[in-house]
C-alpha positions in Angstrom: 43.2 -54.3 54.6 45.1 -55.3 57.7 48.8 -56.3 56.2 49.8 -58.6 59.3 46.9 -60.1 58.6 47.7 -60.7 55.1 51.6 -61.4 55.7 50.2 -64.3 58.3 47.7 -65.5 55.3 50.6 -65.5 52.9 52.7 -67.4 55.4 50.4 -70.3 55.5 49.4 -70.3 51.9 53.2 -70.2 50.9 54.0 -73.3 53.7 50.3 -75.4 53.1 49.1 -75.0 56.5 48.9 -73.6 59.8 51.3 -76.0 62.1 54.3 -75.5 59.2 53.8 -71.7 59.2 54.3 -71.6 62.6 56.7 -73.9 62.7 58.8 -72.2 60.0 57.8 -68.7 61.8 58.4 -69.1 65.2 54.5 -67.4 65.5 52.0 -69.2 67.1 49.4 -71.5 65.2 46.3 -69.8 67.0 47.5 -66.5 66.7 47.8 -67.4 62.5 44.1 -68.7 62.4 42.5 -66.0 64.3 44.8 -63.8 61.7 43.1 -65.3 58.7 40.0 -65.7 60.3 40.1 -61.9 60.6 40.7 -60.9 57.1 38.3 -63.2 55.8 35.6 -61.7 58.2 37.3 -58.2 56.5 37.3 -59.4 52.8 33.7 -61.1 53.2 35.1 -64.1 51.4 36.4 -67.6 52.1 40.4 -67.4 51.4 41.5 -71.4 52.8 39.2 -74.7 53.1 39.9 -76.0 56.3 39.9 -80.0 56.5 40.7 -82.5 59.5 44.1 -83.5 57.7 45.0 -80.5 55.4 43.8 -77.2 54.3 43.6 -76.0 50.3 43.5 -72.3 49.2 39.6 -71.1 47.7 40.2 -69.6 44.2 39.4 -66.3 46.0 42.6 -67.2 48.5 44.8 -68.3 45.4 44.0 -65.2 44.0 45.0 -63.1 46.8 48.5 -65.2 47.2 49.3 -64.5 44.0 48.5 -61.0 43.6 50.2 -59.9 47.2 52.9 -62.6 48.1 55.6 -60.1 45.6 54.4 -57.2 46.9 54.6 -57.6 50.3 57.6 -59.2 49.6 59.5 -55.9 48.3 57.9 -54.0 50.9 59.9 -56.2 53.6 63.2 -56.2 51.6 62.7 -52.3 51.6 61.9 -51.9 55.3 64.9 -54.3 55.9 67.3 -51.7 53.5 65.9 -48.7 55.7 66.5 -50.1 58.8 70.2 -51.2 58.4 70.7 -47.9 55.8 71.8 -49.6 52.9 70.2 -51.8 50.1 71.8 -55.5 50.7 70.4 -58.1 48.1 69.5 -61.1 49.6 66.5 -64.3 49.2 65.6 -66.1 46.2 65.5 -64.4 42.5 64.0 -66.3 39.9 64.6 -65.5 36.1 63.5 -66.2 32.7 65.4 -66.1 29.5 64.9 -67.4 26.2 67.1 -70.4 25.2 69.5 -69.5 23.1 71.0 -66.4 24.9 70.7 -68.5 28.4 72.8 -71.0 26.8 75.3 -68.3 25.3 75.9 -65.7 27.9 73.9 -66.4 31.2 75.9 -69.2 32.5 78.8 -67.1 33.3 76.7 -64.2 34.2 75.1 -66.6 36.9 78.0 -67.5 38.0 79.2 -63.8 38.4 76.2 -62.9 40.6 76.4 -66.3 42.7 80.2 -64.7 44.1 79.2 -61.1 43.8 75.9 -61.8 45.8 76.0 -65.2 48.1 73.0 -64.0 50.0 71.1 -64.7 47.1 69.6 -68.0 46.2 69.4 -67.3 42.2 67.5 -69.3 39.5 67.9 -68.7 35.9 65.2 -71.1 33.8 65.7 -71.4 29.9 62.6 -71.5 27.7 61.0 -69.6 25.3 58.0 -69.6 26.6 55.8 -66.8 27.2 55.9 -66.8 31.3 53.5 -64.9 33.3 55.9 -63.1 36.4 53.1 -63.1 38.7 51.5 -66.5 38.3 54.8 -68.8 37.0 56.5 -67.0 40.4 59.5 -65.2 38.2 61.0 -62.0 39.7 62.4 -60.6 36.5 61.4 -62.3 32.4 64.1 -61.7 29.8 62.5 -60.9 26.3 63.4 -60.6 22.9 61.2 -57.9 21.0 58.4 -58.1 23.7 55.1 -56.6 23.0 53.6 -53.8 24.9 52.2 -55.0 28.0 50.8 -52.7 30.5 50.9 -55.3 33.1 55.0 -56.0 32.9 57.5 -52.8 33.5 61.1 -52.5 32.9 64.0 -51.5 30.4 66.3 -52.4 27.5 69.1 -53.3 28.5 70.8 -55.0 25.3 70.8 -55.0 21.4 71.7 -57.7 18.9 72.1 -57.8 15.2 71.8 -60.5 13.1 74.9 -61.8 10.8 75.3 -64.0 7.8 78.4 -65.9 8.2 79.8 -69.0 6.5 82.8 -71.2 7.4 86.2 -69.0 5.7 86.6 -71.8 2.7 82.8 -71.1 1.5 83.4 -67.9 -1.3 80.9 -65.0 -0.5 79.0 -64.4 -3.3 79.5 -60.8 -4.9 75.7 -58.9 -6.6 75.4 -59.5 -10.5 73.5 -57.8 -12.7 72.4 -61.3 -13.7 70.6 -62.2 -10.5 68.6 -58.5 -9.5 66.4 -61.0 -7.4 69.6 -62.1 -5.3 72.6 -64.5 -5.4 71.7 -67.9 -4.6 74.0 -69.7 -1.4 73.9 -72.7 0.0 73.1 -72.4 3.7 71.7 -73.6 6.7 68.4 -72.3 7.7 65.8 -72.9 10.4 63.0 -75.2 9.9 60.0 -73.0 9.2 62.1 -71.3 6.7 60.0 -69.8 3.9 61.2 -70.9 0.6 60.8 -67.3 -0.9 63.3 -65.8 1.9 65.8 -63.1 0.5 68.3 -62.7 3.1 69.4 -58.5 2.8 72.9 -56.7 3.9 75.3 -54.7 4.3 79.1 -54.7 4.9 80.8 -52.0 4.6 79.9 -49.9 2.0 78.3 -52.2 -0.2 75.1 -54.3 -0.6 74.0 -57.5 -1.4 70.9 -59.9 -2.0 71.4 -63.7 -0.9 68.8 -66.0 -2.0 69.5 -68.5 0.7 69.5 -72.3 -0.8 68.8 -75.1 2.1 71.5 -77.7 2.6 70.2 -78.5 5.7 66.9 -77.2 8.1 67.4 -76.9 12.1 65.4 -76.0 14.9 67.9 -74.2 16.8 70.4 -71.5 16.0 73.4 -73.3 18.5 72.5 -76.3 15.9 72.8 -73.9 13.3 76.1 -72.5 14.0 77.7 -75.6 14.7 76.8 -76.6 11.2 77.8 -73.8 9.8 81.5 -74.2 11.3 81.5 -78.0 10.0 80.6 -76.2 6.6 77.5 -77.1 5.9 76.7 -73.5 3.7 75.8 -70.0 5.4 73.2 -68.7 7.9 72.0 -66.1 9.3 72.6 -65.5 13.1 72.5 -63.0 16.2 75.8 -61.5 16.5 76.2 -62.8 20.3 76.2 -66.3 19.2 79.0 -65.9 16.7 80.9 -62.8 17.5 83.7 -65.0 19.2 83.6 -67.4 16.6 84.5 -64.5 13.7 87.2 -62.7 16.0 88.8 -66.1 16.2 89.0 -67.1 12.4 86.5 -69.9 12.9 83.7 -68.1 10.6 83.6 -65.4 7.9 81.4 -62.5 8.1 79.6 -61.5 5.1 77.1 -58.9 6.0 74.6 -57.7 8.5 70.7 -57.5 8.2 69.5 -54.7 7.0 66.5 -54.9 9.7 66.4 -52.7 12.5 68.7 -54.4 15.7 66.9 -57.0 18.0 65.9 -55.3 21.4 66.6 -57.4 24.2 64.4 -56.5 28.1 64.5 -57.3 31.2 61.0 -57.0 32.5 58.7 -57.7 35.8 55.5 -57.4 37.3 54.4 -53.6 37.5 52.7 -54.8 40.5 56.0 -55.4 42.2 58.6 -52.8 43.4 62.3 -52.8 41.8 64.3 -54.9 44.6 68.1 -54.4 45.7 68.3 -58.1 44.1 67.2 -57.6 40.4 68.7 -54.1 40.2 71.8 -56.1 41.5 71.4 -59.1 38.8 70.9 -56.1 35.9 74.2 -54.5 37.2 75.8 -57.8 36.8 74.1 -58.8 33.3 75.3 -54.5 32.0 79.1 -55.6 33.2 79.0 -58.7 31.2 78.8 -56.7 28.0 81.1 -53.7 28.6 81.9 -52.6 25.0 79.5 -54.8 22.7 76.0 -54.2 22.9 75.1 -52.4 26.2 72.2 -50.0 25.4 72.0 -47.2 28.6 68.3 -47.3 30.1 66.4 -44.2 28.3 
């Protein structure tokens, strides 16, 4: 496959048609349709639907934007590194990450990148969502506890663990012989909440079982914490969300889950090469948690 040919197919898929391409180019608009012309010939398929007034991409042609756009993408940032010797981040970077830890920690680290890195036009969308890289148009897809999936590559760059804490004039509850089933609390819990849910820790060197009693059901964990400082009863939450909050005297730690620690990844296309700009964002993201929960690449 001709990759001119493709890059000038990509240009006026990306711009909607051959006179904006050119324009935003600088390449001639004949040149670009006897480009495309030629790789469909190559492909043996019909890749744009040419009409008096506008042109629209065959499913065959959406396809092969999508697939290649990334791709050829990294291959020009990496020509562009060789060529002046170094590896200079620059363009757009798009990111994904779930709500909650958007809201707690990616704000600032945005911010950090935006000075460290003005050549780069950066976008960090909150939702929990399950994105697709390739098709939503995401460079890199921040996940919590992902699932194996050969089509996304990448590393764990953070662990959390979850915390029970209470506001400091709620009394933690200490195990009685009484209660081998576990010690009931009131607490703040999220909505789907199971009403069998044993909440199981440790501090220290002791154990306990909290049988956690609803006072009040929310649908978000920054909901939650907030209620838990207006002293609404206990909950359970990551420690990232209320680590500040217990150095500071504004909630009391009772125990942590006895579960294994939440993984945290930073993941992308394996179709797509690792550019100077997300290896760039990840450096920023590891400085933003120097001696908390950093978890070295394996």
């Amino acid at each position: 496959m001709d990759l001119q040919a493709l890059a000038d197919f990509n240009l006026v898929a990306a711009h909607g048609g051959f006179g904006r391409a050119s324009r935003a180019s600088g390449r001639a608009k004949a040149t670009l349709s006897r480009r495309v012309a030629e790789l469909e010939q190559s492909l043996g398929v019909r890749l744009i639907e040419r009409g008096s007034q506008s042109l629209r991409l065959t499913d065959e042609g959406r396809a092969l934007h999508e697939r290649t756009s990334g791709p050829l993408s990294d291959i020009a940032e990496a020509g562009e590194a060789v060529v002046l010797g170094a590896s200079t981040p620059r363009g757009r970077l798009r990111v994904s990450a779930p709500v909650l830890l958007a809201h707690v920690a990616f704000g600032r680290i945005g911010a950090r990148f935006a000075h460290a890195f003005p050549d780069v036009q950066l976008e960090i969308v909150a939702e929990d969502r399950l994105v697709d890289p390739v098709e939503d148009g995401y460079d890199l897809v921040i996940r919590i506890n992902p699932s194996p999936d050969e089509r996304l590559v990448g590393r764990r760059f953070l662990h959390d663990e979850l915390l029970v804490v209470a506001h400091p004039d709620q009394q933690r509850p200490t195990a009685s012989a009484h209660d081998p089933d576990g010690v009931s609390v009131d607490a703040v819990v999220m909505s789907p909440t199971p009403p069998d849910t044993v909440w199981r820790i440790r501090h220290e060197h002791d154990g306990l079982m909290l049988k956690p009693r609803p006072m009040l059901r929310l649908s978000s964990m920054l909901m939650m914490r907030d209620a838990v400082l207006a002293g609404a009863g206990a909950a359970l939450l990551p420690k990232l969300l209320v680590d500040d909050d217990i150095a500071a005297g504004r909630l009391a730690y009772w125990g942590t889950d006895t579960r294994p620690p939440v993984e945290i990844w930073a993941l992308q296309s394996s179709r797509r090469l690792v550019g100077a700009k997300v290896r760039a964002f990840l450096d920023v993201v590891e400085q933003a948690f120097p001696n908390r929960v950093f978890v070295p690449p394996a």
